[in-house]
N, C-alpha and C positions, 0 to 999 in steps of 0.2 A: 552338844549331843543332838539339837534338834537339828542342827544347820546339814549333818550327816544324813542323818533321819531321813528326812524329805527325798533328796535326790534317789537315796537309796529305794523312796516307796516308789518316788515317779516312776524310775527304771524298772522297776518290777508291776507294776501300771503296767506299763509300755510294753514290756515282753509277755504280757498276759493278752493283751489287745492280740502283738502282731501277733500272738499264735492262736486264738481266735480267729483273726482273721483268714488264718492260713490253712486250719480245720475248714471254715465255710467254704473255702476255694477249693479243698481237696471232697471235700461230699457234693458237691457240686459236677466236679470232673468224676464223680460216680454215679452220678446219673442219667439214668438210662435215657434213649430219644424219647421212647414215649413217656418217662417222667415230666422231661423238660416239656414235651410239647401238652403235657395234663398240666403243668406250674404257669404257663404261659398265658397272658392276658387274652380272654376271648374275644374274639372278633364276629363278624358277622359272617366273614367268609369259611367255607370249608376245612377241614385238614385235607393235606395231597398226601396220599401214605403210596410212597413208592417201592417196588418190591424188582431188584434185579433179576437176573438169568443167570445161568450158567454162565463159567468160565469168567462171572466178574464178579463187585464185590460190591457195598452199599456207595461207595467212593464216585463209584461210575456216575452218580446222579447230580455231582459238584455241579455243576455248569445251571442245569436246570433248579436246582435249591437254591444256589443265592439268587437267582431271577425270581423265583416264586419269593422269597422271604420277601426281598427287596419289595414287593407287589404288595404284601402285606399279606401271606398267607402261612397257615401255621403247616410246618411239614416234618413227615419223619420218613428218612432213606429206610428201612427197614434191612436188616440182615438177611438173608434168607438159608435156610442152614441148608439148601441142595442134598436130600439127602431121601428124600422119598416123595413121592406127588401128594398122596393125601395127611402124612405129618408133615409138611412144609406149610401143605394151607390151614391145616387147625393150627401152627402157629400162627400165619397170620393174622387169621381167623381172631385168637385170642386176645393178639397186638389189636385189632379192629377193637372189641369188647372193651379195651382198656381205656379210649380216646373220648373224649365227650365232642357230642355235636356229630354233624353230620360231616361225610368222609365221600373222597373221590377218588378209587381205589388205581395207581396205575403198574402196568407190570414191562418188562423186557421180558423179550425171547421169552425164554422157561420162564419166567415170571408172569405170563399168561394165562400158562395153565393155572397155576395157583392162584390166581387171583380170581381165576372163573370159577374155582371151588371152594375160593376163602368165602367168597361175598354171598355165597348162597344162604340164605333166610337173616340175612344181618340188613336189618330197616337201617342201621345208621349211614351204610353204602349208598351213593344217590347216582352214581357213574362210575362207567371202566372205562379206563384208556391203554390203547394195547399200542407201546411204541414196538415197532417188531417184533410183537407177539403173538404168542397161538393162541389162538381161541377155539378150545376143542370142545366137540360134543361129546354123549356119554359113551362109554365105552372107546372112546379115543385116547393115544397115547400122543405125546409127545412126537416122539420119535416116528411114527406112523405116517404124520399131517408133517413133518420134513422132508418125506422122501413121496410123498402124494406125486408130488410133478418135477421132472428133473432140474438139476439146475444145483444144490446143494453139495460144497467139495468142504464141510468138516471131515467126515470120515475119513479122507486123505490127507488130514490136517493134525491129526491127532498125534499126542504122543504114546509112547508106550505106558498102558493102565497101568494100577499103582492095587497092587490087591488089597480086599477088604479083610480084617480078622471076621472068620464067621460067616467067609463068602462074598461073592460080587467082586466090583473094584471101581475105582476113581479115574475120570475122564480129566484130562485137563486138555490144553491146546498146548502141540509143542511150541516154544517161545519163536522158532528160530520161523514159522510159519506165520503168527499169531498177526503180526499186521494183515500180510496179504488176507486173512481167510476171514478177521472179525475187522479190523479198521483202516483199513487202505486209505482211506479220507482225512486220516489222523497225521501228523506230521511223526516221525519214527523214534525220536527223544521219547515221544509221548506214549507209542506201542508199546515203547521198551518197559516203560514202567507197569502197561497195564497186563502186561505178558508175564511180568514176575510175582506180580498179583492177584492172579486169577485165581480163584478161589475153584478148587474140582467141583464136579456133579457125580451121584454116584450115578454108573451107568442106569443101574434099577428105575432111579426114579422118573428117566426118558421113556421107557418101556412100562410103566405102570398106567392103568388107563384111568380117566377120570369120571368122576359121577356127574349129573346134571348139571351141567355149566348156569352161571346167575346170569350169564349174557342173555337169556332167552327171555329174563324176567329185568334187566336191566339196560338203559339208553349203554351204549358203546363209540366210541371214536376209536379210531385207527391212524398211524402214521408210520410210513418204514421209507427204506431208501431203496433206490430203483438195481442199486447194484448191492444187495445184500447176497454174501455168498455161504451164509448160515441156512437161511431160510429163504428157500424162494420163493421168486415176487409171483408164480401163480399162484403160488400155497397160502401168499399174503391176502393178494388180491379174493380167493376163493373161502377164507375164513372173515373176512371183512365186508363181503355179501352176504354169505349164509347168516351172521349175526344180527343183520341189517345194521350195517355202522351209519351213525347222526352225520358223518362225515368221514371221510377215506383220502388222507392226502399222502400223497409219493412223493421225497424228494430225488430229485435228478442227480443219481453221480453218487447218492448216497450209501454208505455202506450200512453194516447192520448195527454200528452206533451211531445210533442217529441222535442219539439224546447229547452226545459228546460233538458231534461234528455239524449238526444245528441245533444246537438249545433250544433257540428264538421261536420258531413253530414249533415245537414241541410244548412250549411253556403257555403260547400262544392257544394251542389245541386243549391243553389242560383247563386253560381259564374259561374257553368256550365251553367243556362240557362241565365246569363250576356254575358259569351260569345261568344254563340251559337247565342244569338239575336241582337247584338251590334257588330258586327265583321264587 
């Protein structure tokens, strides 16, 4: 009877473990970025809380987070639900609230605005980095500071909007455009994907204007590509003086994903103004 016994308890041991072990690994894959990067052993350096734009998705920042990880910094790609300028940033505002330690807030495109109004009266903010992004004053819109100086052919890029229940409607890029107008620089396997991917904007939240930018009260870095056909390079160049950027670098040839088609300065720029702000 005992000779039964035992095998019989081990096996039932054993299936209790693996399904232990297989709960830990499923609550785990339920938690959130910013769970993981709050569980995450502190370091001395920064969090890089990165916040995309329109027409992409948290995904967009692969390139640049395994270099930052790799470097030893704790980061979280942030969602951004594109869905209004000033609830976009009291989320991320909140995601900021959530994070311990001090934080280097960076945004794309529409991701600038939001981050210009996430980080306002948040002390644990120490930098903004705008990889082709706006950096708007008050009462500025998005949409406004894109067509400041010409040069900008999304609106001829667009697909046909997607109506909202309740009004308004959703912007996407049409796919069959979506290299030429956001990543020319990218090899087209890899458009393909980021075109079926792209997450809309609602039109609203381009045309919403924003409150007192933290840019004015925060060091700033800048980095875009010289051949961005999202946002042009006066509109780049002209928000990048007015903010006084620590630094203003342009890459040659680059298109408006610049974080996808050079990581390397882009990651580079982040750690300078980690430095510059956290020393």
């Amino acid at each position: 009877m005992q000779a039964s016994f035992f095998p019989a308890t081990r096996r039932a041991l054993a299936a209790v473990l693996s399904g232990l072990g297989a709960l830990a690994l499923l609550l785990v894959s339920y938690l959130s970025p910013l769970e993981l990067a709050h569980a995450a052993p502190r370091t001395s350096k920064p969090t890089i809380v990165l916040v995309h734009g329109a027409f992409a998705e948290s995904s967009g920042w692969n390139p640049v987070v395994q270099k930052l990880i790799t470097r030893g910094y704790p980061v979280v790609a942030l969602a951004n639900p594109l869905r209004g300028l000033a609830s976009d940033a009291a989320y991320v505002a909140r995601s900021i609230d959530a994070i311990d330690g001090p934080i280097v807030l960076v945004g794309h495109s529409y991701g600038g605005s939001v981050i210009s109004a996430a980080a306002v009266g948040k002390s644990k903010v120490k930098a903004l980095v705008y990889v082709a992004g706006f950096a708007l004053d008050k009462g500025e819109t998005t949409a406004a500071l894109a067509s400041k100086f010409p040069g900008s052919t999304l609106g001829g890029s667009l697909a046909p909007a997607v109506p909202l229940e309740g009004g308004g409607k959703d912007l996407y890029i049409d796919q069959s455009k979506f290299r030429a107008q956001f990543a020319a620089d990218l090899p087209p396997a890899e458009t393909q994907l980021l075109a079926a991917a792209q997450r809309p904007i609602a039109e609203a939240a381009l045309n919403e204007p924003t409150p007192a930018p933290a840019w004015k009260t925060l060091p700033s870095w800048f980095i875009f590509g010289s051949l961005d056909n999202n946002i042009p390079r006066a509109s780049l160049e002209f928000m990048a003086k007015r903010a006084g950027g620590k630094k203003v670098i342009e890459i040659a040839g680059a298109s408006h994903v610049v974080m996808l088609s050079h990581p390397e300065p882009v990651v580079k720029l982040i750690e300078e103004a980690a430095a510059a702000s956290t020393s």
